[in-house]
VMD Tcl script that draws the C-alpha trace (Angstrom):
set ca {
  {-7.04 16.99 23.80}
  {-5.66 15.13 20.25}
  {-7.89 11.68 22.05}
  {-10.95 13.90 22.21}
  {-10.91 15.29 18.99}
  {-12.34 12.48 16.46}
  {-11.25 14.64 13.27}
  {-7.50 14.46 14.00}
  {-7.79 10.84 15.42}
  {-9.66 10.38 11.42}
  {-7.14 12.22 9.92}
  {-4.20 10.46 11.45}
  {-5.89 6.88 11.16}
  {-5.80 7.85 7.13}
  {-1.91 8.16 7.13}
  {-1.38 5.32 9.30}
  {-3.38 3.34 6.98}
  {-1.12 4.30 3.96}
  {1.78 1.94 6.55}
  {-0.44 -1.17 5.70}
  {1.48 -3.25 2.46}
  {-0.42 -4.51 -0.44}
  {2.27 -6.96 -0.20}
  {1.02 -8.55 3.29}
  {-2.81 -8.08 1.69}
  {-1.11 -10.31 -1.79}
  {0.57 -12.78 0.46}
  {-2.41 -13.58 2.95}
  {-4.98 -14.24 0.00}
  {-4.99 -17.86 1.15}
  {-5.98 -16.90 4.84}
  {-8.77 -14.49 3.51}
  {-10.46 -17.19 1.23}
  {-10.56 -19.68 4.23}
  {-12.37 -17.52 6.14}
  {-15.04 -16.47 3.64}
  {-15.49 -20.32 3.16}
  {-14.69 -21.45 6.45}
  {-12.41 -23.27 6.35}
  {-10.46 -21.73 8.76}
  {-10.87 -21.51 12.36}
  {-12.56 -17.91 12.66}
  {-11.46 -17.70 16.41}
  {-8.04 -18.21 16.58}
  {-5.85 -15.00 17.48}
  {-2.52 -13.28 17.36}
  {-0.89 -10.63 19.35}
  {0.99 -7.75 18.43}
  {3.66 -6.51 21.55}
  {4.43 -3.33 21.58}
  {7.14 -3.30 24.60}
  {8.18 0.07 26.54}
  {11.49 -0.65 27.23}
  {11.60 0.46 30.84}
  {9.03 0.82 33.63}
  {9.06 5.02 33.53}
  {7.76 4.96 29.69}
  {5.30 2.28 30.42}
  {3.86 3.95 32.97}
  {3.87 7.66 30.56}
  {1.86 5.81 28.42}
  {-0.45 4.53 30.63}
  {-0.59 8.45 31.84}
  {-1.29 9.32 28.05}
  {-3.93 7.01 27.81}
  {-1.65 4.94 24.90}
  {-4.17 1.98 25.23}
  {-6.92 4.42 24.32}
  {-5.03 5.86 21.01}
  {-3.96 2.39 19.69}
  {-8.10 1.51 19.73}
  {-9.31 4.57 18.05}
  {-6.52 3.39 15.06}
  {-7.84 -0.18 15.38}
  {-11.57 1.26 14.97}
  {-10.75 3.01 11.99}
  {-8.06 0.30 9.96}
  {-9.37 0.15 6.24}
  {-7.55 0.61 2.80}
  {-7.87 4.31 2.17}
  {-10.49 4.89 -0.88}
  {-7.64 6.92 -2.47}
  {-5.10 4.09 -2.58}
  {-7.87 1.25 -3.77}
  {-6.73 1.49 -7.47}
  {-3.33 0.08 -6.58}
  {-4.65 -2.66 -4.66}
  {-6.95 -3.62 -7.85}
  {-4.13 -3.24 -10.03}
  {-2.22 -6.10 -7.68}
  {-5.01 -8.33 -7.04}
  {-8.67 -8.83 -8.35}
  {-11.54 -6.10 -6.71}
  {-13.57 -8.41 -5.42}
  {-10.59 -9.33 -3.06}
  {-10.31 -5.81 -2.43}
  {-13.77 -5.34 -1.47}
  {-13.67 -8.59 0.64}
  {-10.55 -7.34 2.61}
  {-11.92 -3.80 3.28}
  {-15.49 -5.70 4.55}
  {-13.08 -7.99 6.78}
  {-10.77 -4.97 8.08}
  {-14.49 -3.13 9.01}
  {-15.85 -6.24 10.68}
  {-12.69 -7.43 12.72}
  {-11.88 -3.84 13.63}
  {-14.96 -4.11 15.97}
  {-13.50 -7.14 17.63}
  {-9.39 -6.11 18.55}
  {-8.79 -6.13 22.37}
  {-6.11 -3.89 23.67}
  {-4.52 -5.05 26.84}
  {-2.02 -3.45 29.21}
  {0.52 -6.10 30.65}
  {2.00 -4.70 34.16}
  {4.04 -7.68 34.68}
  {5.97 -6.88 31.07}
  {6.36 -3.52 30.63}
  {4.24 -3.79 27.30}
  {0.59 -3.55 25.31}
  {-0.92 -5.73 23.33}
  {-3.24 -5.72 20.37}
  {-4.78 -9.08 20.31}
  {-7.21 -10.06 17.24}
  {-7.95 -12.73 14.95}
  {-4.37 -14.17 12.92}
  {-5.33 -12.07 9.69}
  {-5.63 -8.88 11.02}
  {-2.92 -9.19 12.66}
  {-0.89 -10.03 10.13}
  {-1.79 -7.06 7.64}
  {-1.13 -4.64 10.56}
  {1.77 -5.93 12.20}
  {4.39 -3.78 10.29}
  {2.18 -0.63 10.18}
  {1.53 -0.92 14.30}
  {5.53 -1.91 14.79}
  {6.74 1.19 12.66}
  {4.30 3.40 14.93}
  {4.92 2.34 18.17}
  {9.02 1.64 17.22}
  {8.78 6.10 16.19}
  {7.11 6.99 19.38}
  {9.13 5.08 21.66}
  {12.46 6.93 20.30}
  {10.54 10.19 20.37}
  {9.79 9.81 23.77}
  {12.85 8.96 25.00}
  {14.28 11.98 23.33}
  {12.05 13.75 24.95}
  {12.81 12.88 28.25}
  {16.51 13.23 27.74}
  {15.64 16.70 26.69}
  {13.73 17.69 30.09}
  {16.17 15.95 32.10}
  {19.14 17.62 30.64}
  {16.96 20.90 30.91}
  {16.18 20.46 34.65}
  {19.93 19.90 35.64}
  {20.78 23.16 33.56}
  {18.11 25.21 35.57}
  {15.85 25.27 38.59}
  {12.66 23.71 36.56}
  {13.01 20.36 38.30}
  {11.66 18.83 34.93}
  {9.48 21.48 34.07}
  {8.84 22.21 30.97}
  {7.73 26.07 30.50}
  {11.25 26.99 28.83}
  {11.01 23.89 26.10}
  {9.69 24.09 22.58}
  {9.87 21.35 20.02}
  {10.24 22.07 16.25}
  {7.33 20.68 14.85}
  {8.77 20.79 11.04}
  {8.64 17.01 10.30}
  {8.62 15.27 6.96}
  {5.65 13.20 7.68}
  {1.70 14.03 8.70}
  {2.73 10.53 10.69}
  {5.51 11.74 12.36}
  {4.02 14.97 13.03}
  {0.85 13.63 14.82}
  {3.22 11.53 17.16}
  {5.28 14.37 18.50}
  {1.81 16.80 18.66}
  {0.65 13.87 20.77}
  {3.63 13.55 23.21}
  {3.92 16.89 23.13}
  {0.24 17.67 24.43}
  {1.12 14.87 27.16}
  {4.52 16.24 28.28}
  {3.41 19.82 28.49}
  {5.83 20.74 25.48}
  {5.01 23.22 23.48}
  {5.41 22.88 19.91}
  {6.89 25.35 17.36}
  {5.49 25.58 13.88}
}
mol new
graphics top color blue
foreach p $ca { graphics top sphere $p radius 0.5 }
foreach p [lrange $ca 0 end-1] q [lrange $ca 1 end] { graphics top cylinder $p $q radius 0.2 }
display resetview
């Protein structure tokens, strides 16, 4: 299982990390320096929603154990080593050195939560994290929502053009993708939709 295996989760949580903007790091300076003097209050949070759209792909995710996946990314939200000369060359390195020992810290801290009522999850942590991750989280989450619902357009078409009654022995997905982002969503729906995938 992609959940159970902590190099792919690594390897992914690199690529994901190459979503977060040096622009959002630039523009939140401010919010960064009040909380290494603080000056800020340390405990108030944000929330990121992520919503489903409908009841049947809330409840897939709950199946795929979505909650789990969006924690193991949370755990592992840093600027990548390789990409820390362009953030020096856009701000000074000791900023870049406190953000990365911020990211680490707060990382520890996010709260995941599954709201029934909604349709939706949310990744609640302190207004700065937030902030940096929002666009990276809402380009993830915005991908596998319109893979999945491809995908289940796919198996229902499939089941009323055979006698699988949404099985899915007779599907394969093309795995050739342009992204290592893109391809670790559709390995992990895949995997979760018994799909198999063709490389």
């Amino acid at each position: 299982m992609i959940l159970d295996n902590s190099k792919i989760i690594a390897d992914f949580s690199k690529h994901f990390n190459c979503r977060l903007t040096s622009l959002d790091f630039i523009e939140n300076v401010g919010e960064l320096l009040s909380l290494l003097n603080n000056k800020s209050e340390t405990t108030k949070k944000s929330t990121i929603i992520l919503p489903c759209g409908n009841k049947e792909i809330f409840n897939q995710l709950i199946k795929f154990n979505y909650s789990k996946l969006l924690n193991e990314i949370c755990q592992r939200i840093i600027i990548n080593e390789e990409l820390l000369d362009i953030y020096k060359s856009e701000m000074q390195k000791e900023l870049v050195q406190f953000y990365n020992d911020y990211l680490k810290q707060n990382s520890k801290l996010v709260q995941i939560n599954i709201n029934h009522h909604k349709n939706l999850f949310e990744i609640t942590s302190q207004d700065l994290f937030v902030n940096l991750t929002m666009s990276a989280f809402s380009q993830f989450h915005t991908e596998l929502i319109g893979q999945i619902v491809f995908f289940n357009k796919i198996i229902d078409i499939n089941s009323t053009t055979s006698d699988s009654n949404k099985q899915t022995d007779n599907l394969y997905i093309n795995s050739k993708v342009s992204t290592a982002f893109s391809y670790f969503i559709i390995a992990y729906l895949a995997e979760n939709m018994n799909i198999k995938l063709k490389l």
